[in-house]
C-alpha positions in Angstrom: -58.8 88.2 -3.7 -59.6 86.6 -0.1 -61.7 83.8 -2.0 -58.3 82.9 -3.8 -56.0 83.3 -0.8 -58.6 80.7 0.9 -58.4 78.8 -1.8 -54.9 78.1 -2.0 -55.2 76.7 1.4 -56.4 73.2 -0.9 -52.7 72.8 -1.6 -52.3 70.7 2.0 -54.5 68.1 0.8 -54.0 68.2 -2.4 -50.5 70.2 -3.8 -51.0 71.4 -7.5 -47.5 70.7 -9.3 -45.3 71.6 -12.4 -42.8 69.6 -13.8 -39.5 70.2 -14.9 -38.8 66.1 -15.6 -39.8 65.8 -18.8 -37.9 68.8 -20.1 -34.6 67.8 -18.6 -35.2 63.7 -19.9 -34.1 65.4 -23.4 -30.8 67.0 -21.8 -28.0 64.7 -20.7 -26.8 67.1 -18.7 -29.4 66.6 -16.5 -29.0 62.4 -15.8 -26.5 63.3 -13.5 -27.9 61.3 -10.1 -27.2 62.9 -6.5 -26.7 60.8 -3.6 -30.4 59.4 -1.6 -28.4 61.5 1.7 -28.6 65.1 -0.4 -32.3 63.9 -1.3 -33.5 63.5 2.3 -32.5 66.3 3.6 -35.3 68.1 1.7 -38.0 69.8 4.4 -39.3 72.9 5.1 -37.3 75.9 5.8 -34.6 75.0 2.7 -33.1 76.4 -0.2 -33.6 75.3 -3.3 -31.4 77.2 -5.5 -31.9 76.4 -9.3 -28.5 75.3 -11.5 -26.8 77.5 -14.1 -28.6 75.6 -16.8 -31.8 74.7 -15.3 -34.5 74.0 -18.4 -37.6 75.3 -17.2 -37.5 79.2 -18.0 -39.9 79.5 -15.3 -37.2 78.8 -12.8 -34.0 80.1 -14.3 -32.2 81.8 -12.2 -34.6 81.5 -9.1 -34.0 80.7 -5.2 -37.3 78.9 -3.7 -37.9 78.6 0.1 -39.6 75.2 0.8 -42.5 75.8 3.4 -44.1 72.0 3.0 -42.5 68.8 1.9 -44.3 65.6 2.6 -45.4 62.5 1.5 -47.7 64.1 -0.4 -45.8 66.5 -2.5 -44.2 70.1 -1.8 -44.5 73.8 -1.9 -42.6 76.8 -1.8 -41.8 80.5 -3.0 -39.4 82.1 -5.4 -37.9 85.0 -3.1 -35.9 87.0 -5.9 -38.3 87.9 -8.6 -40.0 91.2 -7.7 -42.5 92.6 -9.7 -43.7 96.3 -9.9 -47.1 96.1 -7.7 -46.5 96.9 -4.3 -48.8 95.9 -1.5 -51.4 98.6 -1.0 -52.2 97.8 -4.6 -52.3 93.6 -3.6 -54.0 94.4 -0.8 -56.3 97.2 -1.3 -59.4 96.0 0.6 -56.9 95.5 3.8 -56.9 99.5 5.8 -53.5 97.9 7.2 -51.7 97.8 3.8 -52.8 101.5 2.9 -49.6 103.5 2.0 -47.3 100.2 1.9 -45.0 100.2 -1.0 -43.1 97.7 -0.7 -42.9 95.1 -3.6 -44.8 92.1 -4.2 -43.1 89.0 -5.4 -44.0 86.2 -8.2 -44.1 83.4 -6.0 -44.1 80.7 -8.5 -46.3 79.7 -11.6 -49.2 77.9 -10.1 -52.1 79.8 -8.4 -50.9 83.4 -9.7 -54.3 84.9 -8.9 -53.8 83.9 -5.2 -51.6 85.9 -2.6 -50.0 84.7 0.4 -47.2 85.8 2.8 -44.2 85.0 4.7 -43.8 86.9 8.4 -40.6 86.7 10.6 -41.9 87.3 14.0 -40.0 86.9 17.4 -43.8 86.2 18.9 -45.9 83.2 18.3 -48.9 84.5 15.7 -51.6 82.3 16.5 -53.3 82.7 12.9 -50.2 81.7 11.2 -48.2 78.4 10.5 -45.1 78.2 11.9 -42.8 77.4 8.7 -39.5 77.0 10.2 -37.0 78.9 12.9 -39.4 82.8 13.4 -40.6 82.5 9.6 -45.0 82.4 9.4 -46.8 81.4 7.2 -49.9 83.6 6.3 -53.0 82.6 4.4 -56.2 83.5 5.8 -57.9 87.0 6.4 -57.1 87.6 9.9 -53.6 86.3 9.5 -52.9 89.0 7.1 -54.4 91.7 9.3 -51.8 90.7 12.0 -48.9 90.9 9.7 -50.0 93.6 8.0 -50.0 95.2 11.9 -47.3 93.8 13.2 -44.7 94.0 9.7 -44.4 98.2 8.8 -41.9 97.4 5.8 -40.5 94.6 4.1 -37.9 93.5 6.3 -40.4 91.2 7.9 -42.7 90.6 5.7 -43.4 89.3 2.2 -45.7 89.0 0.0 -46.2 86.2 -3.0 -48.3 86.1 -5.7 -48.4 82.2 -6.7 -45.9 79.5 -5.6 -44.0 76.6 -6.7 -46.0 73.0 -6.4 -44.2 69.7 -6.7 -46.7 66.2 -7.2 -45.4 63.3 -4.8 -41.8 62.5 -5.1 -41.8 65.3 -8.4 -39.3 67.6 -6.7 -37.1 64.1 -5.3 -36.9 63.3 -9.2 -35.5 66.6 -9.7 -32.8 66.8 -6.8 -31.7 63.2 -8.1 -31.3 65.0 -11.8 -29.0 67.9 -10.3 -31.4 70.5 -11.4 -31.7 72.1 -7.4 -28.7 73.0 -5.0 -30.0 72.6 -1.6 -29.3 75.2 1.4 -29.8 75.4 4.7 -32.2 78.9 5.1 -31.1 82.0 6.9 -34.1 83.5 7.4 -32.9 87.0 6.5 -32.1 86.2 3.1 -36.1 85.9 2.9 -36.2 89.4 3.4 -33.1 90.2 1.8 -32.7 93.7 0.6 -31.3 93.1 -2.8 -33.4 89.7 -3.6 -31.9 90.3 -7.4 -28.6 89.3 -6.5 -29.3 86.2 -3.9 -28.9 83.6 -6.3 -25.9 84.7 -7.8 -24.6 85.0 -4.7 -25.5 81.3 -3.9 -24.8 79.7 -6.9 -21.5 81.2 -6.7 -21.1 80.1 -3.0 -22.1 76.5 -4.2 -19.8 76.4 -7.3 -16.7 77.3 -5.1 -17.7 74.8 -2.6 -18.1 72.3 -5.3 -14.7 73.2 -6.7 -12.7 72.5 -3.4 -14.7 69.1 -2.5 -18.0 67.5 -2.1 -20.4 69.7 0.0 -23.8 68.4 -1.1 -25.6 70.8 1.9 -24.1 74.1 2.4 -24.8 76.5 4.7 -26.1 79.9 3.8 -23.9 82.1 5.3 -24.7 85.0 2.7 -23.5 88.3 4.0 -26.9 90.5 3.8 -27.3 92.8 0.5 -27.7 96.5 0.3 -29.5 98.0 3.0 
């Protein structure tokens, strides 16, 4: 498992990617072209929240926190499709996840054999990348110790099996073909509670917003689920 984790580290220099462009070339629907403003304001520590109709089953229905976007390409993780494993099972050869049973999450299709995490920390974790606002990035060995340590449940922490790659200028293509809403992150909806009903929420947010006049960024002001 560690020789996968390490080895998703590649993605910096070298971001695996699906596409979802040749799939939505067929579906008119799609051609719809957003404005080169809602484009650039893609970057790490966004939303991309998938449309109604989006044609890629892999990403029906999914909300995807961007932790990279560059020149070279981008990456992130689907935060609301939880799977039955929980993380002393993920994790079983780290002491620090024994008796955890908090959920792992499918993180996207590429790289499924790999884990890595996402930590909110109000302290700087010297191991870990700082993503955006208190949200970590964790990849390596000793990184995952310290969440492990530092995160008791999952209201700071989770954990992603895969993630979502984009080549360079892939997931652009796909903003300017309607297929993403973009949202500024709260980083609590991360961690949210009841990650089954976050994009619904959103979408429905964005849908309303769309109804009363153009709002190409919007803010995600989601009340927190269930507790």
């Amino acid at each position: 498992m560690l020789a996968s984790v390490i080895a998703l580290l590649a993605f910096a220099t070298a971001p695996a990617a699906h596409s979802l462009g040749s799939a939505a070339a067929s579906r008119p629907e799609f051609a719809a072209v957003q404005s080169a403003r809602q484009v650039s304001r893609l970057a790490a520590g966004r939303f991309l929240v998938a449309r109604r109709d989006i044609p890629d089953p892999n990403f029906s229905e999914t909300v995807i926190v961007l932790v990279q976007h560059d020149a070279k390409g981008a990456m992130g993780f689907i935060i609301n499709r939880q799977t039955t494993m929980e993380v002393s099972r993920l994790l079983r050869d780290f002491k620090q996840a024994r008796g955890r049973s908090d959920p792992v999450y499918m993180g996207g299709p590429v790289s499924i054999a790999g884990a890595l995490g996402l930590i909110r920390s109000d302290k700087k974790l010297a191991d870990a990348r700082l993503v955006f606002a208190d949200v970590y990035l964790v990849s390596s060995k000793e990184a995952l110790e310290k969440a492990l340590t530092a995160s008791k449940d999952a209201k700071s922490l989770r954990m992603f099996l895969g993630y979502a790659g984009w080549g360079a200028g892939q997931l652009e293509g796909e903003v300017k073909m309607g297929m993403w809403h973009i949202f500024e992150v709260d980083p609590s909806v991360i961690f949210d509670s009841d990650p089954s009903s976050v994009w619904l929420r959103l979408i429905e947010q964005t849908e309303l917003r769309i109804a009363s006049g153009p709002a190409p960024l919007v803010d995600c002001g989601l009340s927190a689920g269930p507790s």
